[in-house]
N, CA, C and O of each residue as an XYZ file, in Angstrom:
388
protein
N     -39.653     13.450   -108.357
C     -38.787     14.433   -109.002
C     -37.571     13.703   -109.552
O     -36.957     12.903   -108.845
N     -37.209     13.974   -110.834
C     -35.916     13.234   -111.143
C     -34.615     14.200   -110.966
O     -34.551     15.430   -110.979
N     -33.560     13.173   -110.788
C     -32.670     14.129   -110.539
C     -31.501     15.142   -111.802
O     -30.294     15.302   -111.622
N     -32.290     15.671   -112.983
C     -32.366     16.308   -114.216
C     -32.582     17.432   -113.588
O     -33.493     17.672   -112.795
N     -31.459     18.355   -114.062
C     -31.999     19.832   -113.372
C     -32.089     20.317   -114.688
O     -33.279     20.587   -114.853
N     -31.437     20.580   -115.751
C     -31.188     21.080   -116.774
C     -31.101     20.348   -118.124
O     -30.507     19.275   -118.234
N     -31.898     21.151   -119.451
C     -32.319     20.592   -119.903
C     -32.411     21.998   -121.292
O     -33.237     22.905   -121.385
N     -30.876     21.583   -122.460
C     -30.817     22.418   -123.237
C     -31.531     23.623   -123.860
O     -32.232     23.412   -124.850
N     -31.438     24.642   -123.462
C     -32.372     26.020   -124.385
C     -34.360     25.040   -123.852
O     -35.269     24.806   -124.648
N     -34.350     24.807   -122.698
C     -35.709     24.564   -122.624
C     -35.816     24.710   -121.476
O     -36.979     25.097   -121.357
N     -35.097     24.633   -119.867
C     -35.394     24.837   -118.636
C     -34.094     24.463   -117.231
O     -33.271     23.644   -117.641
N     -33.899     24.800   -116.146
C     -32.805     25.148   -115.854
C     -33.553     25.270   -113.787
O     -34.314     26.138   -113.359
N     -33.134     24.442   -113.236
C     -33.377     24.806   -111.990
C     -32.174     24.372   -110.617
O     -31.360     23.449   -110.614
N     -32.327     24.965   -110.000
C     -31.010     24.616   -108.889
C     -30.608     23.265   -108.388
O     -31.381     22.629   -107.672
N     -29.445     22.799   -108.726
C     -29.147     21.562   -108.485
C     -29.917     20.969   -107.153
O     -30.484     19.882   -107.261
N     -29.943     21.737   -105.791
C     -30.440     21.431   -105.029
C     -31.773     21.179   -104.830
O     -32.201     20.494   -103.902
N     -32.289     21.589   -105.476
C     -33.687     21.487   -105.648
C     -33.783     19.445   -105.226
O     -34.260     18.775   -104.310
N     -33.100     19.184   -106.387
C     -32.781     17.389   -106.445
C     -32.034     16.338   -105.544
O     -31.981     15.143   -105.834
N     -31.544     16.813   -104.587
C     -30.475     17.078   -103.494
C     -31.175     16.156   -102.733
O     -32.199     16.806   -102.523
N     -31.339     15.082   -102.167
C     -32.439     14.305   -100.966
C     -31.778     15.045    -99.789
O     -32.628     15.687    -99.171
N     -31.116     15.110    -99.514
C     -31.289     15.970    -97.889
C     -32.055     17.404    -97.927
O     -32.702     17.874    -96.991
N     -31.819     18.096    -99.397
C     -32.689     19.085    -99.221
C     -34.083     18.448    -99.508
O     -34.957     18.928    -98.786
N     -34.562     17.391   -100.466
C     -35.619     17.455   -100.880
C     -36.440     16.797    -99.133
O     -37.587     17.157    -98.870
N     -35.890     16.141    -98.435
C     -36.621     15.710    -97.401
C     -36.823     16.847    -96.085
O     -37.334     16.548    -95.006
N     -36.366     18.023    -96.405
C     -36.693     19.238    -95.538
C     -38.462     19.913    -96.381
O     -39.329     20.616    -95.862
N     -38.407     19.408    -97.571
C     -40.012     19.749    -98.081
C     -41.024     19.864    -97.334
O     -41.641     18.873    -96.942
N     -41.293     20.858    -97.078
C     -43.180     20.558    -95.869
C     -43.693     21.357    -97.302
O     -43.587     22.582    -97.350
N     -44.227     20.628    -98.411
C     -45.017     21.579    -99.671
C     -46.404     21.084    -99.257
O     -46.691     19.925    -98.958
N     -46.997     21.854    -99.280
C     -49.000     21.803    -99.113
C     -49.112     21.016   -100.117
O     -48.202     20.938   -100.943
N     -50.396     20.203   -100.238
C     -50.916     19.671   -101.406
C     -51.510     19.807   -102.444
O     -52.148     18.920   -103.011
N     -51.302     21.443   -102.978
C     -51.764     22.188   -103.911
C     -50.823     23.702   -103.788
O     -50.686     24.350   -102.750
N     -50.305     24.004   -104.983
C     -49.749     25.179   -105.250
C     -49.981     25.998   -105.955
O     -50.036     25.831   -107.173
N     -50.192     27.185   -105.321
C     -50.809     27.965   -106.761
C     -50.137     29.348   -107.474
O     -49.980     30.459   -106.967
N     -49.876     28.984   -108.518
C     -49.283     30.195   -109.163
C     -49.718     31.377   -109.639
O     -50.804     31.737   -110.094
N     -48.143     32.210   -109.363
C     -49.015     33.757   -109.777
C     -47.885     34.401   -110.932
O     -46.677     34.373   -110.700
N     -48.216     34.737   -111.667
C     -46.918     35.191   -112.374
C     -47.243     36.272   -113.006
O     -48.320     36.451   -113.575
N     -46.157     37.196   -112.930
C     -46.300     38.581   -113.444
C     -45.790     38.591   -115.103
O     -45.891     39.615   -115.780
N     -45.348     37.573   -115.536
C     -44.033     38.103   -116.460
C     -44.654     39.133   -117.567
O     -43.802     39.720   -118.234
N     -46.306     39.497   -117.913
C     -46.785     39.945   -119.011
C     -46.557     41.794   -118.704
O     -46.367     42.736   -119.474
N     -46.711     41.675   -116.945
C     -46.654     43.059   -116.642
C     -45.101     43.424   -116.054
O     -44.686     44.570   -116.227
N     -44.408     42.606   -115.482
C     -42.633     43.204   -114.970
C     -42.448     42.957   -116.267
O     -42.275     44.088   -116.722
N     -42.376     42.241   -117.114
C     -41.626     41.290   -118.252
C     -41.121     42.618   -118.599
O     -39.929     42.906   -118.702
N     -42.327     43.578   -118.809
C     -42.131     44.488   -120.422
C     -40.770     46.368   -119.430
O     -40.103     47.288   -119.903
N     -41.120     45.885   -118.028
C     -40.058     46.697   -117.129
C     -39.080     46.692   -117.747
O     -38.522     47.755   -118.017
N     -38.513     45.309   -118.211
C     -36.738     44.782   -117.930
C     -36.786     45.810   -119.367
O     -37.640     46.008   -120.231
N     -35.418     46.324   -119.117
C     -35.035     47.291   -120.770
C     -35.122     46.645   -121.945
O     -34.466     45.608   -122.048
N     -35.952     47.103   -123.111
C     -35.229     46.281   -124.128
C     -36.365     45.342   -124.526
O     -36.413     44.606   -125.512
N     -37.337     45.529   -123.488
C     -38.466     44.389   -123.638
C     -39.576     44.853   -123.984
O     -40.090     45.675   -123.226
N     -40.239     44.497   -125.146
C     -41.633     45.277   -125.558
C     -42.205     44.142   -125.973
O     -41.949     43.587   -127.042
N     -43.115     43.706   -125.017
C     -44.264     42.677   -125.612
C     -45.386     43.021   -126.913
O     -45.941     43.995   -126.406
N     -46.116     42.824   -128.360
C     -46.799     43.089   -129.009
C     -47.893     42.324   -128.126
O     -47.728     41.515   -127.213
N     -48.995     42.810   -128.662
C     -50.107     42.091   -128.438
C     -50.279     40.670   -128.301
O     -50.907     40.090   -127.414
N     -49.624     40.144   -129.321
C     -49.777     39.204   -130.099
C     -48.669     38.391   -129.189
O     -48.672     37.212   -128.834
N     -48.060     39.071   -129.029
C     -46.942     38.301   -127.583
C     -47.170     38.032   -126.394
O     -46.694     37.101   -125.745
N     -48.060     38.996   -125.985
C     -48.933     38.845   -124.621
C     -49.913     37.316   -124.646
O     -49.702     36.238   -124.089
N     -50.745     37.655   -125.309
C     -51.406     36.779   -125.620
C     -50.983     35.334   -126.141
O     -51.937     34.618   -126.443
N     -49.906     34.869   -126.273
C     -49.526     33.722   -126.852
C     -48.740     33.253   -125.473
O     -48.673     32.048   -125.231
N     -48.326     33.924   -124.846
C     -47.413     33.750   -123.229
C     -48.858     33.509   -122.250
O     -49.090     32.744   -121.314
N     -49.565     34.396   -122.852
C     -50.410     33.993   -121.608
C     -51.219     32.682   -121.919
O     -51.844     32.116   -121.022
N     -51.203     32.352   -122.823
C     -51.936     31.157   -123.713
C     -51.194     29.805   -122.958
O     -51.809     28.782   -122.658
N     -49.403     30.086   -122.669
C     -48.459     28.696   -123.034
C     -48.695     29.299   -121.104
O     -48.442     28.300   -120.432
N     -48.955     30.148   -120.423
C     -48.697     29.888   -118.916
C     -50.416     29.665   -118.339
O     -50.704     29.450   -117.162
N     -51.409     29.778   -119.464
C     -52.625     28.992   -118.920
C     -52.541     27.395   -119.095
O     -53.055     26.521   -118.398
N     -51.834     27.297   -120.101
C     -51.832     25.893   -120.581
C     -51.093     24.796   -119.634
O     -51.181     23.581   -119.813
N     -50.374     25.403   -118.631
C     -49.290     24.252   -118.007
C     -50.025     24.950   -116.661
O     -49.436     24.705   -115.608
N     -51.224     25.782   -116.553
C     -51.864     25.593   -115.069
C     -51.552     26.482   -114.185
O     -51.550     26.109   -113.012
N     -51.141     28.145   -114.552
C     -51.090     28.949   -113.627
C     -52.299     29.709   -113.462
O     -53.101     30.234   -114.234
N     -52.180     29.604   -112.205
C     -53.482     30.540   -111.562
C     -53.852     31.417   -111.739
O     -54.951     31.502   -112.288
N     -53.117     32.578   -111.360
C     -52.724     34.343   -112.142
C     -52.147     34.438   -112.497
O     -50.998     34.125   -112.186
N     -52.693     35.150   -113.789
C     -51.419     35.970   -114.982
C     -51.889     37.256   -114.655
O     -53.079     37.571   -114.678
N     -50.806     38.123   -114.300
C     -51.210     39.319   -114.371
C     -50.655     40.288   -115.671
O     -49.513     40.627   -115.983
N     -51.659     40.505   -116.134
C     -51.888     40.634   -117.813
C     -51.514     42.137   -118.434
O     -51.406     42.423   -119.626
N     -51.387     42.804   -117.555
C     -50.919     44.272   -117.803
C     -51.632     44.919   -117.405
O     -52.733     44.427   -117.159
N     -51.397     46.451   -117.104
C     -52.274     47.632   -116.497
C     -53.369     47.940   -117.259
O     -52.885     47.946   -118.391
N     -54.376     48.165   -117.358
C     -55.572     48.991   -118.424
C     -55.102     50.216   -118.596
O     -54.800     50.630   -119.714
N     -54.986     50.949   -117.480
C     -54.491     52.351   -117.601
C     -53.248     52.603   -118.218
O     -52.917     53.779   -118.369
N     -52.752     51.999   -118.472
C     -51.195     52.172   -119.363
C     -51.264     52.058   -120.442
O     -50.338     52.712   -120.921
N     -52.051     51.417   -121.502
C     -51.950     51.908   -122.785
C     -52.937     50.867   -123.311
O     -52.992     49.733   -122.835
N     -53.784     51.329   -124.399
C     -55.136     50.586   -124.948
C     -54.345     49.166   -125.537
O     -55.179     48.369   -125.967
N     -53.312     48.808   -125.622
C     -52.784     47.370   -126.067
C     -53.204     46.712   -124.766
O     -53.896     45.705   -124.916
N     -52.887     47.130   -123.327
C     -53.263     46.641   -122.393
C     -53.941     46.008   -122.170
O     -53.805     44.940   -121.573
N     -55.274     46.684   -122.761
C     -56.904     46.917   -122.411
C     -57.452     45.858   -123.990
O     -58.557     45.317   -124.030
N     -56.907     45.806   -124.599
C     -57.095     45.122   -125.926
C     -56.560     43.277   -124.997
O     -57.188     42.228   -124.848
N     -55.447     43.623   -124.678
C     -54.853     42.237   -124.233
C     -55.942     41.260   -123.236
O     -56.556     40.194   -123.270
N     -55.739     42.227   -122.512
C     -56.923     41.586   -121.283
C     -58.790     41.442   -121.848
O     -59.856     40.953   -121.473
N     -58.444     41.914   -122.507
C     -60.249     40.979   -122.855
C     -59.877     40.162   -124.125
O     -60.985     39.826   -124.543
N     -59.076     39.720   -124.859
C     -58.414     38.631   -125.851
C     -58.254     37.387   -124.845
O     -58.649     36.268   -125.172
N     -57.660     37.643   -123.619
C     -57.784     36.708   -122.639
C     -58.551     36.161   -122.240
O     -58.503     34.932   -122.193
N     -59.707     36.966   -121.732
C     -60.460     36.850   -120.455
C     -61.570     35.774   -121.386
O     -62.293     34.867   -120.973
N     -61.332     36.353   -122.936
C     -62.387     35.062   -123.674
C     -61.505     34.346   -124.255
O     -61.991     34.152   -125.370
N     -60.123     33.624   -124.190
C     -59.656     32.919   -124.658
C     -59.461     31.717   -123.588
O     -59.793     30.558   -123.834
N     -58.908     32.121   -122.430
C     -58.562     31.298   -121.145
C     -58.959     31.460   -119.723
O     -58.207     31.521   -118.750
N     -60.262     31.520   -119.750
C     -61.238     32.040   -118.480
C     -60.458     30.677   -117.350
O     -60.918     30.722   -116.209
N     -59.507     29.682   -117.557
C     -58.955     28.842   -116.629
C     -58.557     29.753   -115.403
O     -58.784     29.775   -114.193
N     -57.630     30.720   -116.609
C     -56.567     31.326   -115.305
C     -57.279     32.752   -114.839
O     -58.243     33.040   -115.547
N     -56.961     33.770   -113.699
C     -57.329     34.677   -113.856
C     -56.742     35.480   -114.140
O     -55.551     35.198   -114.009
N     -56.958     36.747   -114.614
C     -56.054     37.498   -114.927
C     -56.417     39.273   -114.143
O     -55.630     40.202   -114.328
């Protein structure tokens, strides 16, 4: 890990993270696996309306760097949903969704 936490309009994590007294309290397993909601809370936060075409390009750039689950939106909430999740399911069968 270098000790770069931040890194202009591109990424941003807690100084400590880089910290050797914190980093030597680490017990991390040897595989991590991610789950990320942002396609389904994302569109919660006010103000936030994913297009199709937005879903699908997020879920494209968070298959691409190796997350496990994307959770891709409800079916039952609206046929963009249901449109999104099978654009996926044959674009990036890596991750699940």
């Amino acid at each position: 890990m270098t000790p770069e936490f931040h890194r202009d309009d591109r990424w941003w994590v807690s100084p400590f993270n880089v910290t050797d007294e914190v980093r030597r309290s680490f017990s991390l397993p040897p595989r991590v696996q991610i789950h990320d909601a942002t396609l389904r809370d994302g569109e919660q936060t006010p103000g936030v309306v994913f297009s199709v075409a937005d879903k699908v390009a997020i879920a494209e750039a968070l298959a691409a760097v190796g997350v496990d689950l994307i959770e891709a939106g409800m079916p039952a909430v609206s046929g963009d949903d249901v449109s999104v999740i099978k654009q996926l399911v044959r674009l990036a069968p890596r991750s699940h969704y």
